[in-house]
C-alpha positions in Angstrom: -2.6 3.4 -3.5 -4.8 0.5 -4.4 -4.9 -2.6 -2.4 -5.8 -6.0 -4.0 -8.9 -6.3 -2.9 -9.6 -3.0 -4.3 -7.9 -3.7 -7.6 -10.1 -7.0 -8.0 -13.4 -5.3 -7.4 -12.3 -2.7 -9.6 -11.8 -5.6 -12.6 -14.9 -7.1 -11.7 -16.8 -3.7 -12.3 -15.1 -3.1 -15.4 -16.3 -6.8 -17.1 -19.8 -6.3 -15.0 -19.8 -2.6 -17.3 -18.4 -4.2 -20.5 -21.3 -6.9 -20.4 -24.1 -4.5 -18.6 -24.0 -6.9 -16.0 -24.9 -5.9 -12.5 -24.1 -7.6 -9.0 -27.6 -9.9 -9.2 -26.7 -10.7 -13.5 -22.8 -11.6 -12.2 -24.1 -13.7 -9.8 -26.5 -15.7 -11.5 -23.9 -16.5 -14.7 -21.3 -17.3 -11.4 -23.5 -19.8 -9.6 -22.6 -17.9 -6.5 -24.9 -16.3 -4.1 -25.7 -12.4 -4.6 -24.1 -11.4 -1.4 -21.0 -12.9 -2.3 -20.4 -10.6 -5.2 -22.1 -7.7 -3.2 -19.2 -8.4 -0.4 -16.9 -8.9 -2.5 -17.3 -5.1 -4.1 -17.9 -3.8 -0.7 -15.3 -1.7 0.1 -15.1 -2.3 3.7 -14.4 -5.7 3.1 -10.3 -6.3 2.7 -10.1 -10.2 1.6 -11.3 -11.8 -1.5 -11.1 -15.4 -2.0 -9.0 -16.5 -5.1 -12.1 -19.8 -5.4 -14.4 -16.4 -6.1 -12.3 -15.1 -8.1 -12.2 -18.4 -10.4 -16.1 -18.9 -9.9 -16.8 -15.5 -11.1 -14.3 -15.8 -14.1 -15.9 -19.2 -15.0 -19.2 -17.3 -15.4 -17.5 -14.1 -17.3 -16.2 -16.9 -19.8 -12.7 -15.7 -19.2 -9.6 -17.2 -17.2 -7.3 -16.1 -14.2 -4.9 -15.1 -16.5 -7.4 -12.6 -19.0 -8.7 -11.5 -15.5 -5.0 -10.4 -13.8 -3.8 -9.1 -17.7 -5.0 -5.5 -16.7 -3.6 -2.2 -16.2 -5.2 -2.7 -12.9 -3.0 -4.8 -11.0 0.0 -3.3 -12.6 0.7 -0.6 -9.8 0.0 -2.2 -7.0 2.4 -1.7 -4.2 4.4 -4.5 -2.3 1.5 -6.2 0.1 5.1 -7.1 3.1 5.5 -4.8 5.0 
C-alpha cells in the first residue's frame, strides 16, 4: 500500500511528466530550493510539508484541490493505527 508521502511524490512526477519538467525545471517555476523537491521525491523521506505542497502547486499553476483530484490518493489506507 501507498503511504501519503508516496502518493504525493507520485502526483508531483506525473505533472513534472505532463509538463517535461524535471526536479531542477519544478523548482525554479516553485521558488523553492532544488533539494526540497529532490527530498521531497526521495523515497526515504516519510513527511511532506502541506506549505510545499501549495508552493509547488502555485508554480504548476494548479490548486490543492486539482492536485488531491487524482486516482492517486483514492486508495490510500487509514494513516491511525
Amino acid at each position: 500500500m501507498m503511504s501519503v508521502k508516496e502518493a504525493v511524490a507520485a502526483r508531483f512526477q506525473q505533472l513534472m511528466a505532463e509538463r517535461n519538467l524535471n526536479a531542477n525545471g519544478l523548482a525554479n517555476v516553485s521558488g523553492v530550493t532544488p533539494s526540497s523537491v529532490y527530498s521531497m521525491l526521495d523515497p526515504r523521506r516519510k513527511e511532506v510539508s502541506v506549505n510545499l505542497v501549495k508552493k509547488l502547486c502555485d508554480g504548476l499553476e494548479i490548486s490543492l484541490g486539482e492536485f488531491f483530484s487524482s486516482d492517486v490518493f483514492d486508495g490510500l489506507e487509514q494513516e491511525i493505527r
